[in-house]
C-alpha atoms as one frame of an Amber mdcrd trajectory, in Angstrom:
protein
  52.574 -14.608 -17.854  53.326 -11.177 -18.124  55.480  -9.153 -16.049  54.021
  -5.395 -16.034  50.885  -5.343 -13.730  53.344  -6.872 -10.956  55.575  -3.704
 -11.778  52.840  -1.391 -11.763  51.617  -2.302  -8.690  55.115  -2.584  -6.542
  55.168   1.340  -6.283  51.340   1.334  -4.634  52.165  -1.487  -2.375  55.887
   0.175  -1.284  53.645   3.553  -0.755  51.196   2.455   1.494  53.895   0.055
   3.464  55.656   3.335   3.860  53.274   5.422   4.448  52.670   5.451   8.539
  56.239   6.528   8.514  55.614   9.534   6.413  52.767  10.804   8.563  54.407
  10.532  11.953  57.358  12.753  10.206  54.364  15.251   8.778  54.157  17.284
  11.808  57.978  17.860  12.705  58.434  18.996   8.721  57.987  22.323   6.795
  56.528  22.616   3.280  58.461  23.569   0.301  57.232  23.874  -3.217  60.734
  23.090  -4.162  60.908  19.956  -2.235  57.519  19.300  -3.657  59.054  19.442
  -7.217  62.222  17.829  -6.535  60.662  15.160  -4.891  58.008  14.873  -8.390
  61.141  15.470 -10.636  62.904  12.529  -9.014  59.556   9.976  -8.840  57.980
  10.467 -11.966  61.286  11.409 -14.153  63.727   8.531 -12.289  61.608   6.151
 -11.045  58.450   6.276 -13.302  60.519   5.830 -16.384  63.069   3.532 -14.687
  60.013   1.096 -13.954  58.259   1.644 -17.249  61.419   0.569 -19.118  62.152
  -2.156 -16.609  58.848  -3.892 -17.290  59.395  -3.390 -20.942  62.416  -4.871
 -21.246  61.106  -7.915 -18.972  59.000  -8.541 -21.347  61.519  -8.066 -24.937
  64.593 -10.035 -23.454  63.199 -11.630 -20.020  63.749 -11.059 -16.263  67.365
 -12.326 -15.728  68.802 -10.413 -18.864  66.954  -7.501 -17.526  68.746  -8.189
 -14.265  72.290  -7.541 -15.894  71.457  -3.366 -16.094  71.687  -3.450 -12.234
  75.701  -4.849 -13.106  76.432  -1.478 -14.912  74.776   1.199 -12.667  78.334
   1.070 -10.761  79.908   1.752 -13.794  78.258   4.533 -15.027  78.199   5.947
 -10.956  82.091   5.278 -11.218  82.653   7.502 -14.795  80.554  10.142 -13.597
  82.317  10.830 -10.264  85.604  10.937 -12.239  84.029  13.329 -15.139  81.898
  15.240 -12.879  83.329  15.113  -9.348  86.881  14.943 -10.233  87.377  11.553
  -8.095  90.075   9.123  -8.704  89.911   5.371  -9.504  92.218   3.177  -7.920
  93.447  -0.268  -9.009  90.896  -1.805  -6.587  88.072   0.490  -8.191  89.087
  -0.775 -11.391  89.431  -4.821 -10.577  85.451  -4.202  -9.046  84.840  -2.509
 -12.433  86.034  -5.214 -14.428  84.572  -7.955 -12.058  80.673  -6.239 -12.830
  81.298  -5.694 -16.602  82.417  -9.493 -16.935  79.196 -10.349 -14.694  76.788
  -8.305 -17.124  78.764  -9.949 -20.132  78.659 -13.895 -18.547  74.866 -12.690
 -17.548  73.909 -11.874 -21.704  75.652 -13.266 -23.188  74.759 -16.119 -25.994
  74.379 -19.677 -26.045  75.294 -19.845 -22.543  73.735 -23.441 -20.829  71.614
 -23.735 -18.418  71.938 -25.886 -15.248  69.500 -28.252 -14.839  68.065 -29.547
 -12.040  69.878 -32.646 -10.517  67.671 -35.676 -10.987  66.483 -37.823  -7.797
């Protein structure tokens, strides 16, 4: 079965679940071109390729594979506030660092088994 037409059509379904919300909010806002193009910038440069690339790599190295790039977001959130924000890691910052990495790593890694289901 493939993946991508259920990817492709979780944006249109979270839109028009979210929708009402928008509307009732339309009247208390004021339009901005540059909210219009930040808000474009972020959805079809972030999100748009995010979910393209998702569904692609469902379909190369499977779903829960797939799943282990959600284990290194953190990370790469963690090295930019020190590089770009000037934040400091702790030792508790850097256990939780080491604790994802070695879930992403148990998560790909090769030759792992698989449980099976218990028989009865």
């Amino acid at each position: 079965m493939d993946p991508q037409p259920y990817w492709c059509e979780f944006p249109v379904v979270a839109t028009v679940a979210t929708m009402p919300w928008g509307l009732i909010g339309l009247t208390d806002s004021d339009f901005a071109w540059s909210a219009v193009g930040s808000n474009l910038a972020v959805g079809l440069g972030g999100t748009g390729v995010a979910y393209v690339a998702a569904a692609t790599l469902i379909g190369r190295v499977g779903p829960v594979r797939m799943s282990a790039v959600t284990y290194v977001v953190p990370v790469v959130a963690a090295v930019l506030g020190v590089v770009v924000l000037d934040e400091s890691l702790g030792i508790w910052e850097l256990g939780g660092l080491l604790i994802l990495m070695a879930g992403a790593w148990m998560t790909t890694r090769v030759g792992r088994r698989s449980v099976g289901m218990p028989s009865g």
